[in-house]
C-alpha positions in Angstrom: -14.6 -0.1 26.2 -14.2 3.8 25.9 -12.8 4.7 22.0 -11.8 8.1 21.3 -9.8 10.2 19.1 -8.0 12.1 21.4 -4.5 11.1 22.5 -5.4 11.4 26.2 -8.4 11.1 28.3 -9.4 13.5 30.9 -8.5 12.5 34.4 -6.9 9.2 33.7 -3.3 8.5 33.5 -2.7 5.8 30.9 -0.3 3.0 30.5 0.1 2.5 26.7 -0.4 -1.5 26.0 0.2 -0.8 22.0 -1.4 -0.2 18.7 -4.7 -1.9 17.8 -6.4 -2.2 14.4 -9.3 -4.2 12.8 -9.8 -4.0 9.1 -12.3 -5.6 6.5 -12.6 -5.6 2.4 -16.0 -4.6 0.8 -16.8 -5.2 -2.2 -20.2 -3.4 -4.5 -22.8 -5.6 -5.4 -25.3 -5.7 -8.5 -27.9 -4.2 -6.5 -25.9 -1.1 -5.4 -24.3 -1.0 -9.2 -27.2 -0.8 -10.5 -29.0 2.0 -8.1 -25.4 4.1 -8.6 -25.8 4.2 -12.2 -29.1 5.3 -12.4 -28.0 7.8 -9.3 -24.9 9.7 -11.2 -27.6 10.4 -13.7 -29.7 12.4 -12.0 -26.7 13.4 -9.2 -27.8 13.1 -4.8 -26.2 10.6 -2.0 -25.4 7.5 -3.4 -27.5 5.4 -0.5 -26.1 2.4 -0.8 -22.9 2.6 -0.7 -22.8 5.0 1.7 -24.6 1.9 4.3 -21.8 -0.1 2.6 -19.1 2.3 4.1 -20.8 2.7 7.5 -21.3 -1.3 7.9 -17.8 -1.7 7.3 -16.8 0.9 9.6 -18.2 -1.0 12.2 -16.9 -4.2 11.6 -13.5 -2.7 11.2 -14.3 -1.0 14.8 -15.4 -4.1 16.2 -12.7 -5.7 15.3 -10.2 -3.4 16.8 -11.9 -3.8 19.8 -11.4 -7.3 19.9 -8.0 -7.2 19.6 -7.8 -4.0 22.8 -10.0 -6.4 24.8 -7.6 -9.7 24.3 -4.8 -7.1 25.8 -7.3 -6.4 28.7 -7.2 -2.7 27.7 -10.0 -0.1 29.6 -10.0 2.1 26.0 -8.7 2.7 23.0 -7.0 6.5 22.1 -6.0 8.4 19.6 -8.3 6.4 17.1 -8.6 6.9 13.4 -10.2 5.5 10.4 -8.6 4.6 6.9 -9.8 3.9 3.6 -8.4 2.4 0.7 -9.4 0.8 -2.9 -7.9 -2.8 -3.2 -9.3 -3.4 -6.8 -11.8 -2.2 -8.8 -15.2 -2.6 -6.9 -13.6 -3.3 -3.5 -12.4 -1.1 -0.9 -10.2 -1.6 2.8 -11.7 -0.2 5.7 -9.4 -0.1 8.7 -9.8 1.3 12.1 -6.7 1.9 14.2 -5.4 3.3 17.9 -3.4 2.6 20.9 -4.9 0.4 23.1 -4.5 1.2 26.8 -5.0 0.6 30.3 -6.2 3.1 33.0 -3.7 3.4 36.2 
């Protein structure tokens, strides 16, 4: 499965087969609390959450995916990612595109 963010891809005409999007909710845990704290103290990266973000990143991907491979699509264009707090301590990840099929 080819992803990109462009709303073509080079040498291929397309037939659109429609918009595709995976999602998942994340919430902090004790562990990364607890290492934050201490971390806006002395300021840097904030480790853990940042693996939190790129883990669900890829499930939300994944699951995108799934959904472009139940409509037999070769790829998926024109892809973005979108963030989103749902309460306090838990975030949306959601990754999005069309989902097509080469000609």
């Amino acid at each position: 499965m080819l992803i990109v963010n462009t709303d073509y891809i080079e040498g291929k005409t397309l037939e659109m087969l429609g918009m595709v999007s995976g999602s998942t909710v994340e919430s902090k845990n004790i562990g990364r609390d607890f290492g934050a704290g201490f971390k806006s103290i002395v300021g840097g990266e904030l480790k853990g959450y940042t693996e939190m973000m790129e883990e669900a990143r890829g499930i939300a991907e994944q699951r995108m995916i799934d959904k472009a491979e139940m409509l037999k699509a070769d790829a998926v264009v024109n892809v973005r990612y979108a963030t989103s707090a749902i309460m306090a301590g838990a975030s949306e990840v959601m990754a999005y595109g069309t989902a097509v099929r080469f000609k």
